[in-house]
N, C-alpha and C positions, 0 to 999 in steps of 0.2 A: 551187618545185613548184606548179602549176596546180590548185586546185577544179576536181573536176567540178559539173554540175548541181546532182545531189541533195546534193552536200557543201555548195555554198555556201546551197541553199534550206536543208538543216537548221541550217547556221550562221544564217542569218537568222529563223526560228523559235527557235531560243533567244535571239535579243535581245528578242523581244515580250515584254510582260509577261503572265504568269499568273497568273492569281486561283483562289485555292482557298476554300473554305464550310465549317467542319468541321461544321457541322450538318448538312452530304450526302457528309460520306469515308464508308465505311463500318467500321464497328467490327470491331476482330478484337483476336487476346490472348484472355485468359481461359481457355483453355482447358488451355495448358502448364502444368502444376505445376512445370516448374522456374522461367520465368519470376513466380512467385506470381500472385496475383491481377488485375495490372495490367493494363488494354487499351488500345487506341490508334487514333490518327486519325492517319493517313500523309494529309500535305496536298501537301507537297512530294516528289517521287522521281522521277530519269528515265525508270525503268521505265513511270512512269504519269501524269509529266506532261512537258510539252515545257519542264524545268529540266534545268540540271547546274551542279555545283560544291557543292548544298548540299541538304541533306535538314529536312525541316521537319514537325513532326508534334505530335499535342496525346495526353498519357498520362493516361490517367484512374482513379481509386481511387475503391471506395467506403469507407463509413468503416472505417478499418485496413487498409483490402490495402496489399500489398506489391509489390515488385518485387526478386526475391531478390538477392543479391549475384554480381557478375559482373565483365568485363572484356570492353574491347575497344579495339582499335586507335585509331581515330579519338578525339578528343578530342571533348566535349560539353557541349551547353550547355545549362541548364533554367533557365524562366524562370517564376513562378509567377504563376499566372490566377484561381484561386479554393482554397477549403479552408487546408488546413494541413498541414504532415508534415515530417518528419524525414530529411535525405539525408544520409548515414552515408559518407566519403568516407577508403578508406585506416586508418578506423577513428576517425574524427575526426567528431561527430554537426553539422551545420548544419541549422538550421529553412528552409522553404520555406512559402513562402505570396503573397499578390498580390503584384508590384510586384517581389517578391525574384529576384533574377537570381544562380545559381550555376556555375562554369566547372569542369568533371571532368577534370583531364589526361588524355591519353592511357595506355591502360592500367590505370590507378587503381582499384582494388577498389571497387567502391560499389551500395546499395542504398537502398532508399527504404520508409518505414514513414509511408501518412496517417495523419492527428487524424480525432479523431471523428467528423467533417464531411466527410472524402473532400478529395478534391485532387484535380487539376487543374492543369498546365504543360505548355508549351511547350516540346520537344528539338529540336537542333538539331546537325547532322552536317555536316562540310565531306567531305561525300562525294557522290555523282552521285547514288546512289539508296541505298536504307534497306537492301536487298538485298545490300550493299558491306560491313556492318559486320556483324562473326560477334562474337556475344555469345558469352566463356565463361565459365561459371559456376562459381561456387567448390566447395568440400566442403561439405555440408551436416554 
């Protein structure tokens, strides 16, 4: 089967590379109280950049917010950048902080509680855009 034009020019814009700045995504979150407190920098997402295959964004707490307990499809990955906090996986508590790299299987009940200092990581989604993953939230 034959590419037209606009297939193979948009096949060849997703081979370029993209550079994202989280100092200019702009901030959103905060507002949902089921989500908790937690807000975010979407860096990577097809919706909004010329990527697919993988969603990339920076979650931010200030000191004790949270990010309530949830589920969702895709599998995820959090990589920690600054702060400290606690990601609660399935019911199982692991620490997060710089350097600390955590994998959330697919579906897996999990939530996140910063240290006093707030926190700061890295998600990561093997999905095209951030739009793709439907968070569901547990019982409070």
């Amino acid at each position: 089967m034959e590419m037209n034009v606009v297939e193979a020019m948009g096949q060849a814009m997703l081979a370029l590379p993209v550079v994202a700045n989280a100092d200019h995504a702009p901030l959103e979150g905060g507002e949902d109280p089921a989500f908790g407190t937690v807000t975010w920098r979407t860096l990577f997402s097809a919706d909004r950049t010329q990527t697919a295959g993988m969603v990339m964004g920076v979650a931010e707490f200030g000191p004790q917010g949270t990010l309530n307990a949830h589920r969702h499809g895709p599998a995820e990955i959090y990589f920690g950048l600054s702060g400290s906090g606690v990601v609660t996986i399935e019911g199982i508590p692991h620490e997060i902080g710089p350097n600390v790299a955590l994998f959330i299987p697919s579906d897996a009940e999990h939530h996140t509680v910063a240290g006093d200092e707030g926190l700061r990581f890295l998600y990561v989604f093997p999905k095209d855009s951030f739009a793709e993953v439907e968070y569901r939230f547990s019982q409070a």
